[in-house]
Residue frames as qw, qx, qy, qz and C-alpha x, y, z in Angstrom:
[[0.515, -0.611, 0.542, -0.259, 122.82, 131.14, 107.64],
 [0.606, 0.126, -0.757, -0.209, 124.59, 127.84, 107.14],
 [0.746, -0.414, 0.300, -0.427, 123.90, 124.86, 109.14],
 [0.075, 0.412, -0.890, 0.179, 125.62, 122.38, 110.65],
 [0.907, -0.209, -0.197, -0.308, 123.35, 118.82, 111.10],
 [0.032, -0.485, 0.803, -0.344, 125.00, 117.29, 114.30],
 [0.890, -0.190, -0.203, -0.363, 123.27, 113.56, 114.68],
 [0.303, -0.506, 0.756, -0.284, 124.48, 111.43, 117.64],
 [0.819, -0.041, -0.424, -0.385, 124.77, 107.57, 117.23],
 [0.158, -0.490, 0.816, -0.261, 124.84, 104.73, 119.59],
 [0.410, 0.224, 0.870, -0.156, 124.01, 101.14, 118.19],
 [0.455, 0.644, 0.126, -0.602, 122.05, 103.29, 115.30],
 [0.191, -0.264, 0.784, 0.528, 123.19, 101.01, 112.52],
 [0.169, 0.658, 0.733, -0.041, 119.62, 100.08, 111.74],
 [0.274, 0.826, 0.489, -0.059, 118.87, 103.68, 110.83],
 [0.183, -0.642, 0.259, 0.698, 122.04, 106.10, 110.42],
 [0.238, 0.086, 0.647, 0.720, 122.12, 105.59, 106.25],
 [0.077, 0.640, 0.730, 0.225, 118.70, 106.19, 105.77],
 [0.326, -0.808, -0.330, 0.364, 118.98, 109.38, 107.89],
 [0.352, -0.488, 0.320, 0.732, 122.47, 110.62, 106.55],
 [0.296, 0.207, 0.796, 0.487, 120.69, 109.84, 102.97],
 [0.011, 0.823, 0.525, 0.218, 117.95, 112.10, 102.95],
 [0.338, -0.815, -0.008, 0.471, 120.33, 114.89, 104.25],
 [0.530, -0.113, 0.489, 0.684, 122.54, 114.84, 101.00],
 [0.145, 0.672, 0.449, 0.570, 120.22, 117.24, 98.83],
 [0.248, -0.936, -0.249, 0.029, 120.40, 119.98, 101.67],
 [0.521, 0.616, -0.204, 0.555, 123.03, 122.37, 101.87],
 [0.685, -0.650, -0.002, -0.331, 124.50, 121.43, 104.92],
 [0.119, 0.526, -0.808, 0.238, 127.48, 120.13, 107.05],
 [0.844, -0.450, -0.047, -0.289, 126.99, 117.04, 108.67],
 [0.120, -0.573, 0.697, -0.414, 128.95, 115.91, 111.52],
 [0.841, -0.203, -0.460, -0.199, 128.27, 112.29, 112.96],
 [0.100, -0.636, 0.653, -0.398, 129.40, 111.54, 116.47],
 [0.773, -0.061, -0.598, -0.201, 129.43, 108.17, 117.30],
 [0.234, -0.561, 0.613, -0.505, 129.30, 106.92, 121.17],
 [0.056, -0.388, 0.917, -0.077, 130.97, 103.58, 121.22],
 [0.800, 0.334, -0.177, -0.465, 128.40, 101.87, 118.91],
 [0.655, -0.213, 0.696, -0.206, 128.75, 98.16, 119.85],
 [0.727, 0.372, 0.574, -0.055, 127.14, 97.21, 116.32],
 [0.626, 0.125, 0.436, 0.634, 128.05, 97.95, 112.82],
 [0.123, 0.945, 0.291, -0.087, 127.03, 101.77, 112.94],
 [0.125, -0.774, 0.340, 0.520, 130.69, 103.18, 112.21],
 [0.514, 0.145, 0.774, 0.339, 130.96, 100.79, 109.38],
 [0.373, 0.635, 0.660, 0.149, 127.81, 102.26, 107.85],
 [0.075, 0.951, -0.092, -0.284, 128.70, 106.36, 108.31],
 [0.455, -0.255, 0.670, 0.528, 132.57, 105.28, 107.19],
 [0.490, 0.212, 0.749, 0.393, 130.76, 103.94, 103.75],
 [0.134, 0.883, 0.445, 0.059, 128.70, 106.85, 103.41],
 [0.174, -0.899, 0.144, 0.376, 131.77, 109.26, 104.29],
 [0.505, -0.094, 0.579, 0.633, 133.88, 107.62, 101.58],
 [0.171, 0.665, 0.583, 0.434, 130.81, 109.23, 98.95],
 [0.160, -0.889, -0.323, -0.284, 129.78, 112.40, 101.05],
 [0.087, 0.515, -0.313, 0.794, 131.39, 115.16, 102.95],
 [0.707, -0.651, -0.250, -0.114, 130.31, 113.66, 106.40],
 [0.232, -0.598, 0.611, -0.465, 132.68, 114.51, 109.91],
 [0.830, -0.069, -0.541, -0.119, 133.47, 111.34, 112.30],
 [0.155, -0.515, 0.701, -0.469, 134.03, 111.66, 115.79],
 [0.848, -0.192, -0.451, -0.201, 134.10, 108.57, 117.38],
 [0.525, -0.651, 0.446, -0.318, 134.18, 108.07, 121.38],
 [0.320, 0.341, -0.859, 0.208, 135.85, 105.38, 122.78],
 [0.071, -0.315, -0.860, 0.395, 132.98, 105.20, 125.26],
 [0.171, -0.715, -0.604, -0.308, 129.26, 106.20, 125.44],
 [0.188, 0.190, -0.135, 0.954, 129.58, 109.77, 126.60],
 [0.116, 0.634, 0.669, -0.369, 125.76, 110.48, 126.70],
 [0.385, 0.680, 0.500, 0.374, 123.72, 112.13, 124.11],
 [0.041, 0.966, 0.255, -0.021, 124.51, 115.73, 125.51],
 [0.437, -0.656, 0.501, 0.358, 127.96, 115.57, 125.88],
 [0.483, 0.211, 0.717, 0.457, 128.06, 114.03, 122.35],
 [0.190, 0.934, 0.301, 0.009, 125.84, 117.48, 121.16],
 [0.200, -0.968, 0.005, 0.153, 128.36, 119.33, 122.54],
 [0.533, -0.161, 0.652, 0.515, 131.69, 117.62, 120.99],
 [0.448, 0.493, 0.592, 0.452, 130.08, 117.94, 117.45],
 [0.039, 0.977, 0.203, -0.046, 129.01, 121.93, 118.21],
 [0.466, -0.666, 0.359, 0.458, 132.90, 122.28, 119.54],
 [0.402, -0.077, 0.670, 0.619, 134.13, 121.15, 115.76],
 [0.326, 0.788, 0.516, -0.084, 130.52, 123.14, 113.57],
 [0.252, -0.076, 0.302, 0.916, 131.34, 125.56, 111.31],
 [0.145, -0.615, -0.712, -0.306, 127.58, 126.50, 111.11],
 [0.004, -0.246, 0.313, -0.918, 126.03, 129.32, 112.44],
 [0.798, -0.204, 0.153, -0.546, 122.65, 127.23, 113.28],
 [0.017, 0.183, -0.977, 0.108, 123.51, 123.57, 114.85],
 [0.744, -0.037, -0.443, -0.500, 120.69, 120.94, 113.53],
 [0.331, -0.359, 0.831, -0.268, 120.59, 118.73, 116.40],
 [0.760, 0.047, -0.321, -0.563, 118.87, 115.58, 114.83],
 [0.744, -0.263, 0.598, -0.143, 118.47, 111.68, 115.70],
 [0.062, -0.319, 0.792, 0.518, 119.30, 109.16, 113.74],
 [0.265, 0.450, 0.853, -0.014, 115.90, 107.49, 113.36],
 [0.155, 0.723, 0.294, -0.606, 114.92, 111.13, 112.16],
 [0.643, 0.212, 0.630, 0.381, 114.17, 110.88, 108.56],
 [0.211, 0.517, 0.045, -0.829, 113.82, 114.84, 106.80],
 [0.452, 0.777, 0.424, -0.109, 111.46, 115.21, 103.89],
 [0.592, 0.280, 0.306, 0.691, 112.90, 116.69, 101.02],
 [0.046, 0.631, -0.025, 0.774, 113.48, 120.65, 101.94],
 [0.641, -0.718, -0.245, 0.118, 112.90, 120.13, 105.68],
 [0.583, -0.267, -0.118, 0.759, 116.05, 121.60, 106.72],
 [0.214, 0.278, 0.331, 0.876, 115.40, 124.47, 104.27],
 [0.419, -0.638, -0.359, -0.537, 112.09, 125.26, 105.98],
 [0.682, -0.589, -0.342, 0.266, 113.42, 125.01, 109.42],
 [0.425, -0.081, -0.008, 0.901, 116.15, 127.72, 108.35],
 [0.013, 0.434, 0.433, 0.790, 113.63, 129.78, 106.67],
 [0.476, -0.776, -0.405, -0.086, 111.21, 129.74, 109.49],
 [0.633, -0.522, -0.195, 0.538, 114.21, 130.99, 111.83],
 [0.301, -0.073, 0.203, 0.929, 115.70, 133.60, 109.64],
 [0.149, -0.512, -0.460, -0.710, 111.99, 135.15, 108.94],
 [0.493, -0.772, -0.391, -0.090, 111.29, 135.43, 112.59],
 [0.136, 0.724, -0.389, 0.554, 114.26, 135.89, 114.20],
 [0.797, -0.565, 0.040, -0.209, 113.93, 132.89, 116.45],
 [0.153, -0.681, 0.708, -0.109, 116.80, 131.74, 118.37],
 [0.440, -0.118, 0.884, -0.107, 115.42, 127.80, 118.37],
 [0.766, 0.120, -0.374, -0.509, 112.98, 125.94, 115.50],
 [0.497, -0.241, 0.834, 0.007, 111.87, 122.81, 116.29],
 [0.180, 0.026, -0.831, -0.526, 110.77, 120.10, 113.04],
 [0.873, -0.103, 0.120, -0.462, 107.03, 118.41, 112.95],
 [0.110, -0.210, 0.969, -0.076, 108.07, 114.85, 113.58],
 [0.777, 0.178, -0.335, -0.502, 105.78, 112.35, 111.93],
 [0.751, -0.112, 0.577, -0.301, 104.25, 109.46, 112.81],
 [0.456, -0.081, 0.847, 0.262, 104.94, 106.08, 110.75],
 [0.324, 0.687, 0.648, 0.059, 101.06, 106.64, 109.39],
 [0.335, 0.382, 0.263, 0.820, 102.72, 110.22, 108.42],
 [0.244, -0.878, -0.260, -0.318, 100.20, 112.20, 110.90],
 [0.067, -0.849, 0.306, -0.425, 101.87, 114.91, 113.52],
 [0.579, -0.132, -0.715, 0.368, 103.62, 112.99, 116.42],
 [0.527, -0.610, -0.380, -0.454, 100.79, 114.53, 118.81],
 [0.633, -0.769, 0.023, -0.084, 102.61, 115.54, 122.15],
 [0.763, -0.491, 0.030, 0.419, 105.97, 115.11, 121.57],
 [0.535, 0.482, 0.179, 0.670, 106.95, 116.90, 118.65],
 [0.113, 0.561, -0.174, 0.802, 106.58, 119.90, 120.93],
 [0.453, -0.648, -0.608, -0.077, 105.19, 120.61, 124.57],
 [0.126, -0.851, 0.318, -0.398, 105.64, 123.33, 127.36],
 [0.227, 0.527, -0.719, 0.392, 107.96, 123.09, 129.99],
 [0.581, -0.478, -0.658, -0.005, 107.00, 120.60, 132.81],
 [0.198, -0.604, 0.376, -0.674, 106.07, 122.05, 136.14],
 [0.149, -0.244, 0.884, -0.370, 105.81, 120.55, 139.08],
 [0.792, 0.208, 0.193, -0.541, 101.87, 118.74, 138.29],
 [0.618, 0.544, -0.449, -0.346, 103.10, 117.11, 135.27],
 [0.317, 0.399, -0.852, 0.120, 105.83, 115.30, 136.64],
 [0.400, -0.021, 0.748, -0.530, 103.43, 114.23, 139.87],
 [0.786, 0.297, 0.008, -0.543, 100.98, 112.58, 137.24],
 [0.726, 0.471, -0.476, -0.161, 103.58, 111.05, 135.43],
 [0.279, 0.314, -0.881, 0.217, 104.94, 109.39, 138.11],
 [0.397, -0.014, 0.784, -0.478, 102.04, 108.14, 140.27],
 [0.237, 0.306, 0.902, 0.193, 100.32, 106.36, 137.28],
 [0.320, 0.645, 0.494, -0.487, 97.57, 109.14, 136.40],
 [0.299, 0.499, -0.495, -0.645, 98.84, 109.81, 132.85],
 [0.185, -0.034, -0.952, -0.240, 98.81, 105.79, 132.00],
 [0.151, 0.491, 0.806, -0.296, 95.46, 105.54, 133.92],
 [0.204, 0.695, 0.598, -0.344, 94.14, 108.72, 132.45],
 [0.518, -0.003, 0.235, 0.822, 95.92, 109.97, 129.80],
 [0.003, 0.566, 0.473, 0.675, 93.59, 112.73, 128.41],
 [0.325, -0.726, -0.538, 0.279, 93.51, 114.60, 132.10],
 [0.224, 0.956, 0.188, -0.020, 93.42, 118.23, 131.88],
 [0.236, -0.930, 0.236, 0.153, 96.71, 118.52, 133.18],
 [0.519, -0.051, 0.655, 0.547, 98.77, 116.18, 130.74],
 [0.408, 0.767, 0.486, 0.097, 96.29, 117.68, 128.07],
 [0.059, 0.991, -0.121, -0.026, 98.05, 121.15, 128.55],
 [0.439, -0.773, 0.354, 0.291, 101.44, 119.98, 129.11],
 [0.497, 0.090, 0.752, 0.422, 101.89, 117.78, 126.06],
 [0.239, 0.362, -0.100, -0.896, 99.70, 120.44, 124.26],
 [0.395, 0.140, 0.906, 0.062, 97.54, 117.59, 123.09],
 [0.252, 0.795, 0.501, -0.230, 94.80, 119.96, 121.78],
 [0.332, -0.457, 0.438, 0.699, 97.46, 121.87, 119.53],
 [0.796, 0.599, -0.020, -0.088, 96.97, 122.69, 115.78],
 [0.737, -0.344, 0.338, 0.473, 99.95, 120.86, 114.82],
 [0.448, 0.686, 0.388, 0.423, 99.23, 122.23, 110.64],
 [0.163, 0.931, 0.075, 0.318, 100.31, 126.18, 112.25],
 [0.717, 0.090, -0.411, 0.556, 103.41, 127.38, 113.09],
 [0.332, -0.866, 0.082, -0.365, 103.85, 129.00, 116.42],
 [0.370, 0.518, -0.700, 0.323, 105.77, 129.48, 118.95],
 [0.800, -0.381, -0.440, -0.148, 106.26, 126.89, 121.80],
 [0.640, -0.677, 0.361, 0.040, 108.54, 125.83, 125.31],
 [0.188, -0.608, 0.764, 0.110, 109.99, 123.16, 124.51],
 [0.646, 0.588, -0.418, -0.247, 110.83, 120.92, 121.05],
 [0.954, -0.271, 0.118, 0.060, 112.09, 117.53, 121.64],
 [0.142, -0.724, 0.496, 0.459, 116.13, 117.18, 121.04],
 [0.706, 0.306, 0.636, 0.060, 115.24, 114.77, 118.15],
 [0.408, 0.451, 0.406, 0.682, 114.88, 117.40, 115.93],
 [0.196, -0.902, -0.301, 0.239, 115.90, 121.07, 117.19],
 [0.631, 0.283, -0.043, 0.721, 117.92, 123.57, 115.37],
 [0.504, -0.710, -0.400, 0.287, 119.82, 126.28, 117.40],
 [0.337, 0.810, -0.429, 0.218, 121.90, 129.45, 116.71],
 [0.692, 0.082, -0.533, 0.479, 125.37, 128.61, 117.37],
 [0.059, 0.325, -0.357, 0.874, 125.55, 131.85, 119.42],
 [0.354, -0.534, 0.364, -0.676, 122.82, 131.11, 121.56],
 [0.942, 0.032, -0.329, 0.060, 123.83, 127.70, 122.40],
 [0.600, 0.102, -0.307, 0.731, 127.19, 128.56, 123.44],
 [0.154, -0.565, 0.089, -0.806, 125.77, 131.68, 125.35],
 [0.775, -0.486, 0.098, -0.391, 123.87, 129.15, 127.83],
 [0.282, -0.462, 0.837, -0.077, 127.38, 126.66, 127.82],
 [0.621, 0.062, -0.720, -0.303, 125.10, 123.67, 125.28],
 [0.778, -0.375, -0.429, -0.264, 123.42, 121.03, 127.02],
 [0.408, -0.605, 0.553, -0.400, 124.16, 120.25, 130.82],
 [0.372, 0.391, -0.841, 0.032, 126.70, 117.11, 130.52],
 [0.207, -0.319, 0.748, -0.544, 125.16, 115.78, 133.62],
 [0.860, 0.161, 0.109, -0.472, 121.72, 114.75, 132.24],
 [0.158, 0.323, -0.916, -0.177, 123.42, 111.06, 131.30],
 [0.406, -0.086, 0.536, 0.735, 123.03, 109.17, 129.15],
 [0.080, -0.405, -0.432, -0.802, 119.69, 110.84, 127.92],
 [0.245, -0.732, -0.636, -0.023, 116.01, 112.44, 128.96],
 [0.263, -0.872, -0.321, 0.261, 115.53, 115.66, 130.27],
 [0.497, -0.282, 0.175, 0.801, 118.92, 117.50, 129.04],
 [0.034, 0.471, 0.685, 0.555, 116.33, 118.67, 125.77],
 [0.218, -0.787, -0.575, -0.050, 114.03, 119.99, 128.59],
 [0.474, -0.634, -0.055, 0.608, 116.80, 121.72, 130.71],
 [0.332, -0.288, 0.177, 0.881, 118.28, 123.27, 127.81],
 [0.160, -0.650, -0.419, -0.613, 115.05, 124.81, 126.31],
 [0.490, -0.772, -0.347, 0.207, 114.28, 126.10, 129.64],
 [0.487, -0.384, 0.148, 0.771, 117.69, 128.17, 129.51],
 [0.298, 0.192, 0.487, 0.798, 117.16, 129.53, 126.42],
 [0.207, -0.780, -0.558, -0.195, 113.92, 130.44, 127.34],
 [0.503, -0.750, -0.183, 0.389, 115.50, 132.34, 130.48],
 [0.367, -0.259, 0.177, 0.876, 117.70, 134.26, 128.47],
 [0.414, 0.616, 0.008, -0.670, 114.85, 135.62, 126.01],
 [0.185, 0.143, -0.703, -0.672, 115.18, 133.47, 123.16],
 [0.673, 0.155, -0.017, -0.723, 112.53, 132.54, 121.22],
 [0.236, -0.198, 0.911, 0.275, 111.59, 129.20, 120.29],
 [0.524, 0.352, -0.082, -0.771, 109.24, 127.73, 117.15],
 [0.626, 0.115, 0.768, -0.073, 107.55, 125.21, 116.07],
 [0.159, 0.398, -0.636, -0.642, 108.16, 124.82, 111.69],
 [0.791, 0.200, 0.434, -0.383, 104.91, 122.62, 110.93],
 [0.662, 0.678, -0.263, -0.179, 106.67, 122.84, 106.91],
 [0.148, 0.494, -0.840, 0.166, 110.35, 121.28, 108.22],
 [0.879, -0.242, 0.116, -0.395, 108.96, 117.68, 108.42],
 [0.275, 0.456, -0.841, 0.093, 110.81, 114.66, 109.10],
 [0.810, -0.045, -0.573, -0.120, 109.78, 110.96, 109.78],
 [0.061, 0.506, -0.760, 0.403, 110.41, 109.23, 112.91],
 [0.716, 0.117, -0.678, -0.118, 110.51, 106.81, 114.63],
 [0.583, -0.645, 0.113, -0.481, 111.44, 106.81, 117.95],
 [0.593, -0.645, 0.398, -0.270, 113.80, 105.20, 120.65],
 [0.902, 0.280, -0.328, -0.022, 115.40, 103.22, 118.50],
 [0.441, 0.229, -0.666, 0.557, 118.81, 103.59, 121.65],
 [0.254, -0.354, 0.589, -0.681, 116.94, 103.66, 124.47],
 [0.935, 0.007, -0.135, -0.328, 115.19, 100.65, 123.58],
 [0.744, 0.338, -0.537, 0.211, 118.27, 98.77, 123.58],
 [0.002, 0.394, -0.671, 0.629, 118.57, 99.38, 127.70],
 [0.339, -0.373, -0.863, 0.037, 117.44, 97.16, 130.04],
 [0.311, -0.695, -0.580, -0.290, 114.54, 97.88, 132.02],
 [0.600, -0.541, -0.192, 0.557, 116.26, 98.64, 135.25],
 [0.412, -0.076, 0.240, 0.876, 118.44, 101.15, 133.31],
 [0.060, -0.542, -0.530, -0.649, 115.34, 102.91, 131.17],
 [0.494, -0.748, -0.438, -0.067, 113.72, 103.41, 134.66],
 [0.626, -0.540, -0.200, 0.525, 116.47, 104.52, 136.73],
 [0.400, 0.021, 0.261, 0.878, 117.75, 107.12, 133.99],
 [0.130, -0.544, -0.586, -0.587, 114.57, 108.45, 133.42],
 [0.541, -0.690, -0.463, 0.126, 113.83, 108.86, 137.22],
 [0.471, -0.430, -0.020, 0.770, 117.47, 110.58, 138.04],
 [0.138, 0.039, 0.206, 0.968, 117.29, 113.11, 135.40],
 [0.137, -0.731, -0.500, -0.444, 113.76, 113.92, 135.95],
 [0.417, -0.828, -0.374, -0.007, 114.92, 114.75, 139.51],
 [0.454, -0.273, 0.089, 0.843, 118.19, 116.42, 138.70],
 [0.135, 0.324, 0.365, 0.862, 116.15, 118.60, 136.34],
 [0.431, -0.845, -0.200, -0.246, 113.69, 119.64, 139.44],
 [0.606, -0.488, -0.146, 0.611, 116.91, 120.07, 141.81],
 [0.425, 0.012, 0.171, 0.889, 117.88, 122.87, 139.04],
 [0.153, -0.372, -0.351, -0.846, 114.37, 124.68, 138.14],
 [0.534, -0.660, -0.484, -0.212, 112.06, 123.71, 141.28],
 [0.330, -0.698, 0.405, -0.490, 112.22, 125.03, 144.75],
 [0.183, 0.331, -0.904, 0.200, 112.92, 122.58, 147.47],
 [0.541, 0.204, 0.445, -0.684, 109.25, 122.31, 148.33],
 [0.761, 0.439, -0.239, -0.414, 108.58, 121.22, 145.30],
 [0.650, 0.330, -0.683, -0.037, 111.27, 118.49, 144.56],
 [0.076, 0.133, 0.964, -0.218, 110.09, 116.57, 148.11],
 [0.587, 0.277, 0.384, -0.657, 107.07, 116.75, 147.08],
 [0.810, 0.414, -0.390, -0.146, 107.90, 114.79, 143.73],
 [0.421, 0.299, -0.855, -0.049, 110.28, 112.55, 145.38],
 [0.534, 0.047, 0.687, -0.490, 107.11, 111.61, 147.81],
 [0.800, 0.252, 0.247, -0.484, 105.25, 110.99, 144.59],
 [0.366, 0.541, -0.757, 0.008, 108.46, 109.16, 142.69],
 [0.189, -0.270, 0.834, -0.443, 107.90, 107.07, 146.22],
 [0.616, 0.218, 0.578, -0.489, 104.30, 106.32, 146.13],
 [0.741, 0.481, -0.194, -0.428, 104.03, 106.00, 142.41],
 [0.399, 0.240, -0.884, 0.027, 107.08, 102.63, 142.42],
 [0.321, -0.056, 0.853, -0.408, 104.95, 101.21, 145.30],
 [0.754, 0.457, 0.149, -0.448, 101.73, 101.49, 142.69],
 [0.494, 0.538, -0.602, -0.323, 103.97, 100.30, 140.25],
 [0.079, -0.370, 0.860, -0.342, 105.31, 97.77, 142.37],
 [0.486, 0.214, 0.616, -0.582, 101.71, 96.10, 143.24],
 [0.724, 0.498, -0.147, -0.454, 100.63, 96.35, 139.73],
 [0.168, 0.515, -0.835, 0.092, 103.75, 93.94, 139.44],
 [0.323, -0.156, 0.850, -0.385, 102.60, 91.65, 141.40],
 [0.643, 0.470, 0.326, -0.508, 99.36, 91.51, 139.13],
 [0.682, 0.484, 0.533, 0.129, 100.96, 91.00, 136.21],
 [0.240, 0.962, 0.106, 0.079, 101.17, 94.62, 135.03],
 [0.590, -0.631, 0.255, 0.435, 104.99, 94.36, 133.94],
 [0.713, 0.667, -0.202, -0.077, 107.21, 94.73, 130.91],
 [0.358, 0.519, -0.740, 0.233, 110.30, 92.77, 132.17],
 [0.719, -0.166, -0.670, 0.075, 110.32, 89.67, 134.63],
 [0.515, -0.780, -0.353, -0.032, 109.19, 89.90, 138.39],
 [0.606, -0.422, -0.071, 0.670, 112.51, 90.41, 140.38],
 [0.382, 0.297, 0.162, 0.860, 113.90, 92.54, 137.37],
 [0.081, -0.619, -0.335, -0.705, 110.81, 95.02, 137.59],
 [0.410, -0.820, -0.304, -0.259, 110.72, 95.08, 141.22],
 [0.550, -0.372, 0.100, 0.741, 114.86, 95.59, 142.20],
 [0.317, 0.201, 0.060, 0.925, 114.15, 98.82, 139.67],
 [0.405, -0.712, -0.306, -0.485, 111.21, 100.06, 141.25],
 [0.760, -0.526, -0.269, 0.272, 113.05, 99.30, 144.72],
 [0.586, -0.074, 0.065, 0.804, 116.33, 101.09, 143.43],
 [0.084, -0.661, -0.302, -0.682, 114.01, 104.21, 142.14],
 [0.601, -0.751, -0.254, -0.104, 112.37, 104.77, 145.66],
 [0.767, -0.394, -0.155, 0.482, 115.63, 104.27, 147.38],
 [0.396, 0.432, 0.288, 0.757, 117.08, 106.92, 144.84],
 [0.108, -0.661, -0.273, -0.690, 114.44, 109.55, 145.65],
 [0.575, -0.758, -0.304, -0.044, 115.30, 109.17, 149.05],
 [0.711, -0.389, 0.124, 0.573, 119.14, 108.84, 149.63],
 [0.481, 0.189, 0.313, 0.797, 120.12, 111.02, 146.70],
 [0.109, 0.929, 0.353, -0.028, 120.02, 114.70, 146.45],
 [0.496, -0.316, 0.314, 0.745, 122.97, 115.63, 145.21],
 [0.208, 0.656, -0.089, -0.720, 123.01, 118.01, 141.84]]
């Protein structure tokens, strides 16, 4: 099967060479889409495409990370699409072991181990099941950050995992997930709406799932990372508010309606906890800032309920 490596940048000048560089010994397309990179990331693919067979699509504006999946899938000549990050460094033969794992099972999805800096598994995110409706009510009223190691984050992050055996899982982070083309384009690729990231990864493993495909976890396809290297670059307000809307557009699409007021009661109660802790001290961005997005969140989870 060939594969197409489809890596979205925005601002990723800091890590796209290093990334595109450890791809050049695999036997692979690679596509770069760039979405209106502010900093000197088209510069750096450019220099690298003058040496390598690399694609360039470059937006004119920040599309968002799924709508940028899907542009690069629309131009693939692959029959498996490598969705990767840039901060996502592969190991020599990672790609090769993520094909191999897929063509020896017959899964429809592989995801990579993702490594920690210190080189050990990345221990809940490199894979986890799908969230139900518990998960998300922890994670927003403060009981993961107060307790991380309760039963019910334990299971959902699969915390207790052998990460060393491959099996199969829910849902692979979009960092590093290759897909057939054919069942990608069977579920319509990522849902454009999740903007500009979070949850689109979750929504579209879920789908796949619903149609019968399989999905695996490739312990051998390893690959460095790092981590948030563009969503760091949003302000607080922004990190919070994106994170909040697409957690509760992705319960408007998979929960009942019981369910998603019952998360946007605990969306509610968890910015007042948040809110208070504020007040203590317990911020990462200056007072006002952290409490006009904790104000704008709440309001959100009341007034909105569009799709």
């Amino acid at each position: 099967m060939r594969c197409t490596v489809i890596v979205v940048t925005y601002n990723s000048g800091a890590a796209i060479t290093a990334c595109l560089e450890a791809l050049i010994s695999e036997e692979c397309e690679i596509i770069v889409v760039d979405n209106a990179s502010a900093d000197n990331t088209l510069r750096h693919v450019e220099t690298f495409a003058s040496l390598h067979p690399v694609r360039v699509l470059a937006n004119e504006r920040n599309r968002g990370f799924g709508a940028a999946v899907n542009q690069g899938a629309r131009e693939a000549d692959g029959e498996v699409l490598l969705i990767l990050n840039p901060d996502a460094i592969a190991e020599p033969g990672a790609v090769a072991a993520m094909m191999h794992c897929m063509a020896s099972t017959g899964a429809d999805a592989v995801g990579g181990a993702l490594l920690e800096p210190d080189g050990r598994p990345a221990r809940g995110f490199a894979f986890r099941r799908l969230p139900t409706l518990w998960p998300l009510i922890f994670e927003a009223t403060l009981v993961n950050q107060l307790w991380p190691g309760n039963p019910v984050n334990r299971r959902y992050r699969c915390l207790d995992a052998d990460y060393s055996q491959q099996r199969e899982v829910e849902q692979p982070p979009g960092a590093c997930l290759a897909v057939k083309r054919a069942a990608f384009e069977k579920i319509g690729g990522f849902d454009e709406r999740f903007f500009p990231v979070w949850f689109e990864d979750v929504d579209l493993c879920k789908r796949l799932r619903e149609q019968g495909s399989r999905i695996l976890y490739c312990p051998d396809a390893r690959f460095r990372h790092s981590g948030a290297h563009s969503v760091g670059q949003l302000s607080f307000r922004d990190r919070q508010m994106f994170w909040y809307s697409n957690m509760l557009r992705y319960a408007r699409k998979h929960f009942s309606k019981r369910q998603v007021f019952f998360l946007r009661l605990a969306i509610i109660k968890g910015m007042m906890l948040r809110s208070i802790g504020a007040l203590f001290g317990a911020r990462k961005a200056p007072l006002g800032e952290t409490l006009r997005a904790y104000w704008l969140i709440a309001s959100h989870s009341i007034k909105n309920r569009g799709g």
